[in-house]
DRENDO-1510 file (C-alpha; in Angstrom, 1 decimal, always signed):
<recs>
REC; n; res; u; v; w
REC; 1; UNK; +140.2; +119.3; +61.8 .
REC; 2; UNK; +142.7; +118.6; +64.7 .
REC; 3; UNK; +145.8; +120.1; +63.0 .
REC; 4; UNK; +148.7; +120.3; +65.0 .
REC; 5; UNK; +149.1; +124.3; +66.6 .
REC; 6; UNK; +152.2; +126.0; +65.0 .
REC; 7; UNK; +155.4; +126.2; +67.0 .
REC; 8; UNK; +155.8; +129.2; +68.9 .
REC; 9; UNK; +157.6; +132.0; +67.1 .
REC; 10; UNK; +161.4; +133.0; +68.4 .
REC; 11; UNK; +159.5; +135.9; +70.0 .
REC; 12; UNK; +156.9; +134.0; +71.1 .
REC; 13; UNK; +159.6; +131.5; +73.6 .
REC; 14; UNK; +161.4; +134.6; +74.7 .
REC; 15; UNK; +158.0; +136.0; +76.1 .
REC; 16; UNK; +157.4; +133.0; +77.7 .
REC; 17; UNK; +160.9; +132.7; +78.6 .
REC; 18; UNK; +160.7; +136.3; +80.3 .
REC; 19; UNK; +157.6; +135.8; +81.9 .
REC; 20; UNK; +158.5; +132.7; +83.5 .
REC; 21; UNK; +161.4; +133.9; +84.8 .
REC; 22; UNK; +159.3; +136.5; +86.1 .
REC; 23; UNK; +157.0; +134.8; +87.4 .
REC; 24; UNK; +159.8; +133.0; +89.6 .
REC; 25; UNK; +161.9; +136.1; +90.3 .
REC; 26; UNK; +158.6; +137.3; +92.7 .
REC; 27; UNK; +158.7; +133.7; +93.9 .
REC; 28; UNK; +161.8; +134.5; +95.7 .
REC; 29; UNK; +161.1; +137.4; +96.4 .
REC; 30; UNK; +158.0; +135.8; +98.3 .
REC; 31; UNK; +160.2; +133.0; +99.6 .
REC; 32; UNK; +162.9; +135.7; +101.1 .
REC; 33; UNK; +160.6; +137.8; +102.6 .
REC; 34; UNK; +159.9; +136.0; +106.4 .
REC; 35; UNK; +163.5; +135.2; +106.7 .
REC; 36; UNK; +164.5; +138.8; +106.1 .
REC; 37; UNK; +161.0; +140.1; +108.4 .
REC; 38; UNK; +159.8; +137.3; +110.6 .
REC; 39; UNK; +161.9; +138.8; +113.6 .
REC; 40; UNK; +160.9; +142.3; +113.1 .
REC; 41; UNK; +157.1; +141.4; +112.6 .
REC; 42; UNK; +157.1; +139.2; +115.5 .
REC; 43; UNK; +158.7; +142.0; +117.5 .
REC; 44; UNK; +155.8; +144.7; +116.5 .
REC; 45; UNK; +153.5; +142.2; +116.5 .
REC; 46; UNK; +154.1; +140.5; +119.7 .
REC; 47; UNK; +155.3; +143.6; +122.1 .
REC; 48; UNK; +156.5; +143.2; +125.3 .
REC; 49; UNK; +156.1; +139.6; +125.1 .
REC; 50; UNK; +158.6; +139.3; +122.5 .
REC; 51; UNK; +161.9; +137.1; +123.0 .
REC; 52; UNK; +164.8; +135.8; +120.9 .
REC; 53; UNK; +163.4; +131.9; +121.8 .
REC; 54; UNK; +159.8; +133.1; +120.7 .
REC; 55; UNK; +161.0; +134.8; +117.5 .
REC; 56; UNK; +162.8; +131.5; +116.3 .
REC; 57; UNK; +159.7; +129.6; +117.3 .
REC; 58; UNK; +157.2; +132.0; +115.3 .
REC; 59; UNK; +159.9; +132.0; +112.2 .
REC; 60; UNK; +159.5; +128.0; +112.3 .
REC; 61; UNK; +155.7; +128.4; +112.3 .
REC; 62; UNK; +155.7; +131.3; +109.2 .
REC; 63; UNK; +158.1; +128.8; +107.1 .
REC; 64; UNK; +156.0; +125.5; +107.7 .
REC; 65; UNK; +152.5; +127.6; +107.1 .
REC; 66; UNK; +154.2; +128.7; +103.6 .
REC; 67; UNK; +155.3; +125.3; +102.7 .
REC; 68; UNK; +152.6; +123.8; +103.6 .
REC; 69; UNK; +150.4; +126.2; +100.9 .
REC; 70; UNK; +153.2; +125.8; +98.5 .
REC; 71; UNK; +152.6; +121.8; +98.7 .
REC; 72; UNK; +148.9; +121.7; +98.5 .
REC; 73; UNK; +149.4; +125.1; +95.7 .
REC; 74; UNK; +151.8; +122.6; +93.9 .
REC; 75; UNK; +149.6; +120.0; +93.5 .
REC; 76; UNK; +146.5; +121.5; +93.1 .
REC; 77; UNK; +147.6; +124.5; +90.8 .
REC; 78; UNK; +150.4; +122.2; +89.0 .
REC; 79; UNK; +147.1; +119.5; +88.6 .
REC; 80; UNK; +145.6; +123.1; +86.8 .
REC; 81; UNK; +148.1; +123.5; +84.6 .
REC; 82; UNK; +147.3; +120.1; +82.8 .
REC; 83; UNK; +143.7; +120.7; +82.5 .
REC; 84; UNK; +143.3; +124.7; +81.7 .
REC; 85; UNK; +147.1; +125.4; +80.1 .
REC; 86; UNK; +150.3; +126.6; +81.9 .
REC; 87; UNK; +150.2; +130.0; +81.5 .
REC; 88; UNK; +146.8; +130.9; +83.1 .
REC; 89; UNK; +147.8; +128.7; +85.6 .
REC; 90; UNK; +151.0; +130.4; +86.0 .
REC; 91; UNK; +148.9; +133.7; +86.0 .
REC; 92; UNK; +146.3; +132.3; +88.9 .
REC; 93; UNK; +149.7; +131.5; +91.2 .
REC; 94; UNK; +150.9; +134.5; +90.7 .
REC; 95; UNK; +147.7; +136.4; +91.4 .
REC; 96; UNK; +147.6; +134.3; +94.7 .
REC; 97; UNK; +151.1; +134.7; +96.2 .
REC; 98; UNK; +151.0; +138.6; +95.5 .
REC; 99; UNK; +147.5; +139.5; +96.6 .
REC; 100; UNK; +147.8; +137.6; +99.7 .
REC; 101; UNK; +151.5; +138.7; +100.4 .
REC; 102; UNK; +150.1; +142.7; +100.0 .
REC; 103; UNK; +147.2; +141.9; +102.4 .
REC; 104; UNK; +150.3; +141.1; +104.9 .
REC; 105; UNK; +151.3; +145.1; +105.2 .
REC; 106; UNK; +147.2; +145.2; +107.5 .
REC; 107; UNK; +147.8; +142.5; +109.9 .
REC; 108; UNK; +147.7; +142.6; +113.6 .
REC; 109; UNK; +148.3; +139.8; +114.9 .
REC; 110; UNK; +150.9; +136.5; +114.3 .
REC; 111; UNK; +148.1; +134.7; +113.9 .
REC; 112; UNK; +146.6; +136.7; +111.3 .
REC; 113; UNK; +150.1; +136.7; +109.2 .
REC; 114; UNK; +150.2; +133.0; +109.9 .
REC; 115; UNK; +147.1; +132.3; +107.6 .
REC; 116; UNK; +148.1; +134.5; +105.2 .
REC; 117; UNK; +151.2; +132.9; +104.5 .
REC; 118; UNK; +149.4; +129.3; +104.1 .
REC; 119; UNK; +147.5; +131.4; +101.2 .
REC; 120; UNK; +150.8; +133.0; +99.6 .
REC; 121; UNK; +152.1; +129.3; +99.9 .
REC; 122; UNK; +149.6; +128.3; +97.4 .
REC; 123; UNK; +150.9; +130.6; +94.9 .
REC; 124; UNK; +154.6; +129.8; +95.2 .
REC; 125; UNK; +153.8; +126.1; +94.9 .
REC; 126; UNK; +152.1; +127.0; +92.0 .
REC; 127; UNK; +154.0; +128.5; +89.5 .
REC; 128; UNK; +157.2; +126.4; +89.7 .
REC; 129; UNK; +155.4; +123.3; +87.9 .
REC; 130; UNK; +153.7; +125.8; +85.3 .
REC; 131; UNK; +156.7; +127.6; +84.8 .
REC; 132; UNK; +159.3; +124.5; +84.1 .
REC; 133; UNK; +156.5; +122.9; +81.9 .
REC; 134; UNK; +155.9; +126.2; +80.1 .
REC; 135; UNK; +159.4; +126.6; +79.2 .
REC; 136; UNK; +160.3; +123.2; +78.5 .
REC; 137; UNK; +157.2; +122.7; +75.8 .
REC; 138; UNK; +158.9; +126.2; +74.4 .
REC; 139; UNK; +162.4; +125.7; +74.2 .
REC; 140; UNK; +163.8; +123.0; +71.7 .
REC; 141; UNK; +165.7; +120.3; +73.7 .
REC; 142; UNK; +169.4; +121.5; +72.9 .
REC; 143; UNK; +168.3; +124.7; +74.8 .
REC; 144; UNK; +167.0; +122.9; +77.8 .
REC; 145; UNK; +170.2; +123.4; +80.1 .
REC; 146; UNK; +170.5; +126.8; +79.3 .
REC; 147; UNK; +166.6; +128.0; +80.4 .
REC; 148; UNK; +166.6; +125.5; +83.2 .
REC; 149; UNK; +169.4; +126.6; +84.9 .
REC; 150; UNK; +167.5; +130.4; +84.1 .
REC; 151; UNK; +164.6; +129.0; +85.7 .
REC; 152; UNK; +166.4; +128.1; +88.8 .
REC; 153; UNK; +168.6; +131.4; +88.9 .
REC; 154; UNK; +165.3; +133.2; +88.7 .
REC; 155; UNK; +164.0; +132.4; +92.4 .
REC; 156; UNK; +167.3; +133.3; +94.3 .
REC; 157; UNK; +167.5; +136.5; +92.3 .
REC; 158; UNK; +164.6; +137.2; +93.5 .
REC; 159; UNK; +165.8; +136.7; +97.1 .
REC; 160; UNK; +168.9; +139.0; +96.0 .
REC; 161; UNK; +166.6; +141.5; +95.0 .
REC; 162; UNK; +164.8; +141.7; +97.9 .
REC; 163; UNK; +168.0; +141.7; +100.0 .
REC; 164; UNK; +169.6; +144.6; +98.0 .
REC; 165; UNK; +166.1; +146.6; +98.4 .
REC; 166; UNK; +166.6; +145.4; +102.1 .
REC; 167; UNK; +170.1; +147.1; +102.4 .
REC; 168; UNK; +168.7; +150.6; +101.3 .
REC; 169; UNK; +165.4; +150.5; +103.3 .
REC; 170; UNK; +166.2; +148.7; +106.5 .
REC; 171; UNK; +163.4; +146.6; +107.9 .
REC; 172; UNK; +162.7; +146.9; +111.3 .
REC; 173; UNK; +160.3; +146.1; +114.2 .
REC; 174; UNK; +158.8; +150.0; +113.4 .
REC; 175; UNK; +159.0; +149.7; +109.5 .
REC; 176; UNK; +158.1; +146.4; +107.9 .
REC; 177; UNK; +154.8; +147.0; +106.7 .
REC; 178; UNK; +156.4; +148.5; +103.7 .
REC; 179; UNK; +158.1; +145.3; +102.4 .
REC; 180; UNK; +154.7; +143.2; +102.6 .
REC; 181; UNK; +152.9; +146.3; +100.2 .
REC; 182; UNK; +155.8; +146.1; +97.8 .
REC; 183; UNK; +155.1; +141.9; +97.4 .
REC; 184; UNK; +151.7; +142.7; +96.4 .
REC; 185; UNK; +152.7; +144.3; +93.2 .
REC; 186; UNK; +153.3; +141.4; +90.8 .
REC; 187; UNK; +149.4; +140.6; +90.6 .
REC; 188; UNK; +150.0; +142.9; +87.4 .
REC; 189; UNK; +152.2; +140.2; +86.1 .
REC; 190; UNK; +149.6; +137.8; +86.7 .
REC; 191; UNK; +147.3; +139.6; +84.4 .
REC; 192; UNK; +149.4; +140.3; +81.6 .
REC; 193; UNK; +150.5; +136.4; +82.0 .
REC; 194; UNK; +146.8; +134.9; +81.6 .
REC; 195; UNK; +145.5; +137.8; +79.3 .
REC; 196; UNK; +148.5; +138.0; +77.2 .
REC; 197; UNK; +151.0; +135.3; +77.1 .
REC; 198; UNK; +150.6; +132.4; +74.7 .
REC; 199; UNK; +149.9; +129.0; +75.4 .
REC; 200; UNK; +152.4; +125.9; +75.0 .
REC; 201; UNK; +151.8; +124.5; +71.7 .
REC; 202; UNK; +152.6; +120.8; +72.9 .
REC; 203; UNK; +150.2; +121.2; +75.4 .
REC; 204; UNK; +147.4; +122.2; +72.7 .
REC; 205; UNK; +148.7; +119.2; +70.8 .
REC; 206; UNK; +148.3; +116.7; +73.3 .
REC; 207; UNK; +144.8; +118.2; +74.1 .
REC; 208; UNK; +144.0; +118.4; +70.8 .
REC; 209; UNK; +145.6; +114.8; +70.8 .
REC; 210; UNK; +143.5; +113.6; +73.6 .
REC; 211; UNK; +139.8; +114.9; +71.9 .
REC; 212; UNK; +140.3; +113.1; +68.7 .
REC; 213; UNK; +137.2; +110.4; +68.3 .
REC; 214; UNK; +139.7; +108.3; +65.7 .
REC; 215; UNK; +140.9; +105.0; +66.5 .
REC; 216; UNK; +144.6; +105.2; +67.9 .
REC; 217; UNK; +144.0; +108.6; +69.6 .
REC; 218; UNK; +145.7; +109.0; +73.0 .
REC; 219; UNK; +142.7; +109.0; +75.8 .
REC; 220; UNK; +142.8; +111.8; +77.9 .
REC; 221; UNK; +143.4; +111.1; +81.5 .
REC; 222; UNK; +140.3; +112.1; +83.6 .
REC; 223; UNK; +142.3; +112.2; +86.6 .
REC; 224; UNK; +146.2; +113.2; +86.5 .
REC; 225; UNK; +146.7; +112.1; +90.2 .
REC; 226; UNK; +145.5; +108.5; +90.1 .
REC; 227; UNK; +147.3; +108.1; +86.9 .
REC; 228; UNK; +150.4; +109.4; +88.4 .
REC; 229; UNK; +150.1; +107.3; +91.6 .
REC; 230; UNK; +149.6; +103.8; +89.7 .
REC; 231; UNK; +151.6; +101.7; +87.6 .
REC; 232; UNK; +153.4; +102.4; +85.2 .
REC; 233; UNK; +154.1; +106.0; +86.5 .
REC; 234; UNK; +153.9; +105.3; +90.3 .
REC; 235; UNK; +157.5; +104.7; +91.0 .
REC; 236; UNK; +158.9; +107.8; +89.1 .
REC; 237; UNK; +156.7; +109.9; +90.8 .
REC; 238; UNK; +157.9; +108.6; +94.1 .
REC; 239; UNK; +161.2; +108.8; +92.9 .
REC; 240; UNK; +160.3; +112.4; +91.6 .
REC; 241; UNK; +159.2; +113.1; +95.0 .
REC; 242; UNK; +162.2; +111.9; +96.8 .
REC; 243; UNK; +164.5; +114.1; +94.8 .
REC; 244; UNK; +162.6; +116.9; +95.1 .
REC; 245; UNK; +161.9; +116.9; +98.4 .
REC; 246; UNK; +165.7; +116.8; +100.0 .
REC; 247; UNK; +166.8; +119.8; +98.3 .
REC; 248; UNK; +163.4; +121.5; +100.0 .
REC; 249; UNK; +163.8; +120.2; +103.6 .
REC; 250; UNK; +167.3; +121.0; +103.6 .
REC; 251; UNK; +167.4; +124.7; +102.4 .
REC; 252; UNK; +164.2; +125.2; +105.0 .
REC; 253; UNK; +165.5; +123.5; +107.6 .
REC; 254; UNK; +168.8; +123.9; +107.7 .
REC; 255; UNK; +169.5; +126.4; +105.5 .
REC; 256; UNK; +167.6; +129.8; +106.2 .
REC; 257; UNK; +168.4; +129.5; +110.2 .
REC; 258; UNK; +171.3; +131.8; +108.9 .
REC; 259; UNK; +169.3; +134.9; +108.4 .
REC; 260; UNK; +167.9; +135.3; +112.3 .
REC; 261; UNK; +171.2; +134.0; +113.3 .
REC; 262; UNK; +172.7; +136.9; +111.6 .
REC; 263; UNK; +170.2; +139.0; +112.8 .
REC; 264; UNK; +170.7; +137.8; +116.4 .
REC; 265; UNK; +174.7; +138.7; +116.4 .
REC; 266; UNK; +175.3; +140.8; +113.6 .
REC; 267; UNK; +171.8; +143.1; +114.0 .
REC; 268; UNK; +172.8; +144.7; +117.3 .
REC; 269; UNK; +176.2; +146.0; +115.3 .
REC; 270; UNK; +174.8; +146.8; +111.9 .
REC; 271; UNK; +171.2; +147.2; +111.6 .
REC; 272; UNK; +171.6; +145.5; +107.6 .
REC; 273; UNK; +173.5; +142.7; +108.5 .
REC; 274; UNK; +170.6; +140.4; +108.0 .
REC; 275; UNK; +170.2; +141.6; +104.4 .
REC; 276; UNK; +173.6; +141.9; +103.6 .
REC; 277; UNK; +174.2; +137.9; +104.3 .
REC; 278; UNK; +170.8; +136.8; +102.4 .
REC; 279; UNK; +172.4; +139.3; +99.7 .
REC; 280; UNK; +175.7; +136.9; +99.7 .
REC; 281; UNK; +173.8; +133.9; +100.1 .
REC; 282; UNK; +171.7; +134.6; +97.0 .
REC; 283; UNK; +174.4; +135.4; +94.9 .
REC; 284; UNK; +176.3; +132.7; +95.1 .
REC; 285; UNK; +172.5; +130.9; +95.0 .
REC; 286; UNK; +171.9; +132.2; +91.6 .
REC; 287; UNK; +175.3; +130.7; +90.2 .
REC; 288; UNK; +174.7; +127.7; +91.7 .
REC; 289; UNK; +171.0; +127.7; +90.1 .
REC; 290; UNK; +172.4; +128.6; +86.5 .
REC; 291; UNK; +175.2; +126.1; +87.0 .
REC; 292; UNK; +173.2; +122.9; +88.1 .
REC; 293; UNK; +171.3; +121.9; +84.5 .
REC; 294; UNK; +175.0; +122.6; +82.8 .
REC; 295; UNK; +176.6; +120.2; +85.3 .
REC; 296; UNK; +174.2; +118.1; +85.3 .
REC; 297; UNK; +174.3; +117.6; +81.6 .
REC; 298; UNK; +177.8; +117.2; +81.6 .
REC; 299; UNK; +178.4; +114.5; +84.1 .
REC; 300; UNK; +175.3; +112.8; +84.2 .
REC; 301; UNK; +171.8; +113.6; +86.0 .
REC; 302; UNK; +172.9; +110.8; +89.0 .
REC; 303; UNK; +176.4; +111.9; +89.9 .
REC; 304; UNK; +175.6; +115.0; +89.7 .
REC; 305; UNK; +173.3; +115.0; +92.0 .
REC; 306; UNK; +175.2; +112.7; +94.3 .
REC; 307; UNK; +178.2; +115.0; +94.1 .
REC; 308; UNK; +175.5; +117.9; +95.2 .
REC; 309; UNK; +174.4; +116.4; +98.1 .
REC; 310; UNK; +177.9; +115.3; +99.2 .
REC; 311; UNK; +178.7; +119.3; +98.9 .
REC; 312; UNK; +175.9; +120.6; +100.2 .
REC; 313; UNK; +175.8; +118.2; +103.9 .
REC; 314; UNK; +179.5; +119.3; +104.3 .
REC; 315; UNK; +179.1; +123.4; +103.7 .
REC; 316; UNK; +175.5; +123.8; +105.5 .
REC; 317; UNK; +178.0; +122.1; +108.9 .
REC; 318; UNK; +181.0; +124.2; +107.8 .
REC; 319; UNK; +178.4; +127.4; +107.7 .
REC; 320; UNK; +176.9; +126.7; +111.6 .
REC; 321; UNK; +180.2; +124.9; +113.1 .
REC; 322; UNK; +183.6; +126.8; +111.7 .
REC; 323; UNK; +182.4; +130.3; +111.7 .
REC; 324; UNK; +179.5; +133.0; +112.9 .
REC; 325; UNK; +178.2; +136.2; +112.0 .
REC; 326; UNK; +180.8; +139.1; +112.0 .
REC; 327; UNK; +183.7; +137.2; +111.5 .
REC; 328; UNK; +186.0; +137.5; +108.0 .
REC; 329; UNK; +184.9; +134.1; +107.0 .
REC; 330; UNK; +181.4; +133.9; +107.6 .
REC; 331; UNK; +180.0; +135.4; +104.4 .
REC; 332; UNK; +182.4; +134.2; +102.0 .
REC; 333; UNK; +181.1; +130.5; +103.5 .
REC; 334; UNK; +177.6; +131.6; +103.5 .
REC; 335; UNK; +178.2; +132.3; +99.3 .
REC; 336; UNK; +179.5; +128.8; +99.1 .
REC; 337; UNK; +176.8; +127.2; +101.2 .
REC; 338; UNK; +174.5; +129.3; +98.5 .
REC; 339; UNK; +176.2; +128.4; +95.5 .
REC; 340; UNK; +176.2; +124.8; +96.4 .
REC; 341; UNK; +173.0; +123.7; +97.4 .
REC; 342; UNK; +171.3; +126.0; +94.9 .
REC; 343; UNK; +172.5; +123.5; +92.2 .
REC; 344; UNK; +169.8; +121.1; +92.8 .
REC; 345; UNK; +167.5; +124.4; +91.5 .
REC; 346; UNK; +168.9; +123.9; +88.4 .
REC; 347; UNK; +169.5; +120.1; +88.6 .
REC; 348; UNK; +165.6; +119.9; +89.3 .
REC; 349; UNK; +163.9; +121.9; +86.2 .
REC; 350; UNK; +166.2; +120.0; +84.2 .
REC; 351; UNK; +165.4; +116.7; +85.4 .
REC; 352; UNK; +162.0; +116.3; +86.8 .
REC; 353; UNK; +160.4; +116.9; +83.4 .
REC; 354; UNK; +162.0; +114.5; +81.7 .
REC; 355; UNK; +160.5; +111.6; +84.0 .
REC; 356; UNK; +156.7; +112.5; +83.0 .
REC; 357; UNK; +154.6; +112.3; +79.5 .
REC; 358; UNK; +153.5; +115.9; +78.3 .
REC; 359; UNK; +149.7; +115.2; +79.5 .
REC; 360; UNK; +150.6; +114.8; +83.2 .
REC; 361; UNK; +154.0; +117.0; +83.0 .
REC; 362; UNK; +152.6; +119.9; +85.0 .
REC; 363; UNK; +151.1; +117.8; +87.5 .
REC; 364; UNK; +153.7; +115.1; +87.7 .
REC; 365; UNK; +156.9; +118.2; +88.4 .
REC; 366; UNK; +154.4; +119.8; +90.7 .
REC; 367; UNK; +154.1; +116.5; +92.8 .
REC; 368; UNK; +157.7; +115.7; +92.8 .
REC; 369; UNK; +158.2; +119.2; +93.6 .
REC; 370; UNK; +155.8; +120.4; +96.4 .
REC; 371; UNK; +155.4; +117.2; +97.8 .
REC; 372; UNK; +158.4; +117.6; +99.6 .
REC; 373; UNK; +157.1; +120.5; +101.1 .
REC; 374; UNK; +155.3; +119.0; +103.4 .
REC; 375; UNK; +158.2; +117.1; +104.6 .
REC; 376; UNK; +159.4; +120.4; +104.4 .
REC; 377; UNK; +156.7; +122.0; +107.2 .
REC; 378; UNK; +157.1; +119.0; +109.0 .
REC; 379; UNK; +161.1; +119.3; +109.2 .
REC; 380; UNK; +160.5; +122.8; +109.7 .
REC; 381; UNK; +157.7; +122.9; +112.9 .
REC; 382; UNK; +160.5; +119.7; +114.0 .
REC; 383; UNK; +163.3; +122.2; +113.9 .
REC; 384; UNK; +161.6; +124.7; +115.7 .
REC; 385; UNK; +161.0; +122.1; +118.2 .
REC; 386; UNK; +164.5; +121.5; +118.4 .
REC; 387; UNK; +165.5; +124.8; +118.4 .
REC; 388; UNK; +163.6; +125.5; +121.6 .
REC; 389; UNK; +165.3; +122.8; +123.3 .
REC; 390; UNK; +168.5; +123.7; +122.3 .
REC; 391; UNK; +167.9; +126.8; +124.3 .
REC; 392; UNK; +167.2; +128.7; +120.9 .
REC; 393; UNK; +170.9; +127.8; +119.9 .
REC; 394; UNK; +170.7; +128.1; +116.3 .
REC; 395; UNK; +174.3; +126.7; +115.5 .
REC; 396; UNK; +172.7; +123.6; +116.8 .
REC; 397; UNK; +169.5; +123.2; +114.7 .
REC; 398; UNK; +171.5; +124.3; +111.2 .
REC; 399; UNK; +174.0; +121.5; +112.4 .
REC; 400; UNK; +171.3; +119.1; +112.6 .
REC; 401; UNK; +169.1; +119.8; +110.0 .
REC; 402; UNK; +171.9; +119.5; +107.6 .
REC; 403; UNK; +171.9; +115.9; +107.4 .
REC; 404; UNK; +168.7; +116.3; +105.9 .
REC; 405; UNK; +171.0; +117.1; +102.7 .
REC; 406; UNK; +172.9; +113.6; +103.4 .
REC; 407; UNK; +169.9; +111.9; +102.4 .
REC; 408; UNK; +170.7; +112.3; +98.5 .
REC; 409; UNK; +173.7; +110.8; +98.6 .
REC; 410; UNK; +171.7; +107.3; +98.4 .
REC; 411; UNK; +168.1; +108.4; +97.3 .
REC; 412; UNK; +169.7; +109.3; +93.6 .
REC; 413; UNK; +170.7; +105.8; +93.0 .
REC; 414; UNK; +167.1; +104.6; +92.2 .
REC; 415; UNK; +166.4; +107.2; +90.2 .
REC; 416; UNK; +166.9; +106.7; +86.3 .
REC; 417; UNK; +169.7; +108.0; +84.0 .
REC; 418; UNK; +167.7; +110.2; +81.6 .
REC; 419; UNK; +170.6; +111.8; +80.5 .
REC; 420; UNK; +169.9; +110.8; +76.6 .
REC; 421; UNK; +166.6; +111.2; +76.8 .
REC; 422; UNK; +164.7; +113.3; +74.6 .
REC; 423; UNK; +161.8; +115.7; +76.0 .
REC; 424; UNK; +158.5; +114.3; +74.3 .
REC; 425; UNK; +156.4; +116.8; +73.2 .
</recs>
């Protein structure tokens, strides 16, 4: 018999609702960790050969190393999710970016922390694919908005988190060690997730689907990534990846300069100033994140995005050129910059699903996803480069990384209007 699994109970979504969210919530926290540290364990780390233009370099070199594990982790781990179910690969990335992130409290040497954030980078590009498809297969389609713009929300609040934890225990050149111990603790998530949590029933279906031996059955695709990158799917998932990627580059390379910047001025003046402007930044991040699906279903997935980009471009330059760290107007800006180009985290779970069947949905949001993290390691390592020649002015790099965001403006016009579009399940 190849009966059709029964839908997941009420209780049965919220779990997976909850341990998605999860999931993500340590994401951020992963994600918001080097910003917040990367000066203080280059410091330790580096000694007396420690300066200001060597801490933004080694920050650049952390950031691209994580992205560049989150793209391969996103394809590789999303590609997973297709072939052994999302939640125990959900429960694998999580496994990864925690163990890896504890074994960061032992290091001694930047080269040492350098690898290991290529392995937590696996992890974090992991789980976003897993966890979108996951909930998506869950939720029923009038829902959608709602747990995608959760879904979003739930990676900056993990960055609050870790900035509010931040504020009470101060990270510092003599006590960081601390922060990387406390990132190992979500493996126990990562258990409980492939142990206990149950599987999407319309990915059982369409495996179930894809075994039948009666005429008509859907064939199972041997190989996600070739069918993804040949017709008919090959221009969405370049279009997938073109969305998905500007959002990336520009909160990596733009964006997070903010936090040593703050640490540069503001540090000297009050030792949690660092935390206290990634706490802002998040906040208004995990609006922004709740709010993107919503707007995005009310105007259309196109101008929506357009309208995002157009914001975004013209708040990251307002953040680096109008203001600086310690003055009134700095963190109210910061909240805005968060709040607005956060909304493509919402816009994105929303949207990149809809583009892809269920058999390759995993793998196709991972692509279009953590593709655009290696543009983002590239744009990263570039705006070190610049950095350096800018005489470690960082001002200058934010300012020139944010056109990254102007990008979007004109990449969203080829993408299709799936605004009516049902989720197939």
């Amino acid at each position: 018999m190849n009966a059709t699994p029964a839908p997941l109970s009420r209780g049965g979504r919220y779990a997976v609702l909850a341990a998605a969210f999860g999931a993500l919530l340590f994401d951020g926290f992963e994600l918001g960790l080097m910003p917040l540290a990367s000066l203080s364990v280059s410091k330790d780390l580096l000694g007396p050969a420690y300066t200001q233009t060597l801490g933004g370099d080694w920050f650049a070199r952390f950031t691209a190393s994580l992205m560049l594990g989150a793209a391969i982790g996103g394809i590789v781990l999303g590609s997973l999710g297709d072939r052994i179910g999302r939640a125990r690969a959900m429960g694998v990335s999580i496994l990864f970016y925690s163990l890896f992130a504890g074994l960061g409290a032992w290091v001694r040497t930047q080269e040492q922390m350098l690898v290991l954030r290529f392995f937590v980078g696996l992890g974090v590009g992991g789980v976003w694919p897993n966890a979108v498809a996951l909930v998506a297969e869950s939720w029923p389609d009038k829902a959608r908005p709602t747990v995608a713009g959760l879904m979003g929300a739930a990676i900056n609040a993990g960055i609050l988190l870790l900035s509010q934890i931040a504020q009470v225990w101060s990270v510092t050149a003599d006590s960081w060690r601390w922060l990387f111990k406390l990132a190992g603790l979500p493996a126990a998530l990562g258990l409980a997730v492939i142990f206990l949590l149950p599987e999407s029933r319309a990915w059982l279906a369409s495996r179930k689907a894809a075994a039948a031996d009666g005429p008509g059955a859907p064939k199972k695709p041997t190989a996600p990534l070739r069918e993804l990158f040949r017709p008919p799917l090959l221009r969405i998932t370049l279009v997938g990846i073109m969305l998905g990627s500007i959002p990336l580059v520009g909160a990596w390379a733009a964006s997070k300069w903010m936090i040593p910047w703050a640490d540069k001025i503001g540090g000297a003046v009050q030792a949690d100033y660092k935390a206290m402007t990634q706490g802002w930044w998040a906040f208004g991040a995990i609006l922004g994140s709740l709010a993107g699906a919503q707007i995005a279903s009310l105007v259309g997935r196109r101008l929506s995005y357009f309208l995002i980009s157009l914001g975004s471009v013209s708040l990251t330059i307002a953040m680096f050129q109008l203001t600086a760290p310690l003055q009134a107007s700095f963190l109210p800006i910061v909240f805005a910059q968060g709040f607005v180009a956060t909304l493509f985290f919402g816009w994105l779970p929303l949207y990149l699903p809809e583009l892809f069947p269920t058999h390759v949905r995993a793998t196709g949001s991972g692509i279009s996803y953590n593709v655009g993290r290696f543009a983002t390691a590239a744009g990263v390592l570039a705006a070190g480069v610049v950095f350096t020649a800018l005489g470690g002015s960082y001002p200058a790099v934010g300012t020139a990384a944010a056109l990254i965001y102007g990008l979007g403006v004109f990449a969203i016009w080829f993408a299709p209007e799936t605004s009516k579009q049902s989720l197939g399940k």
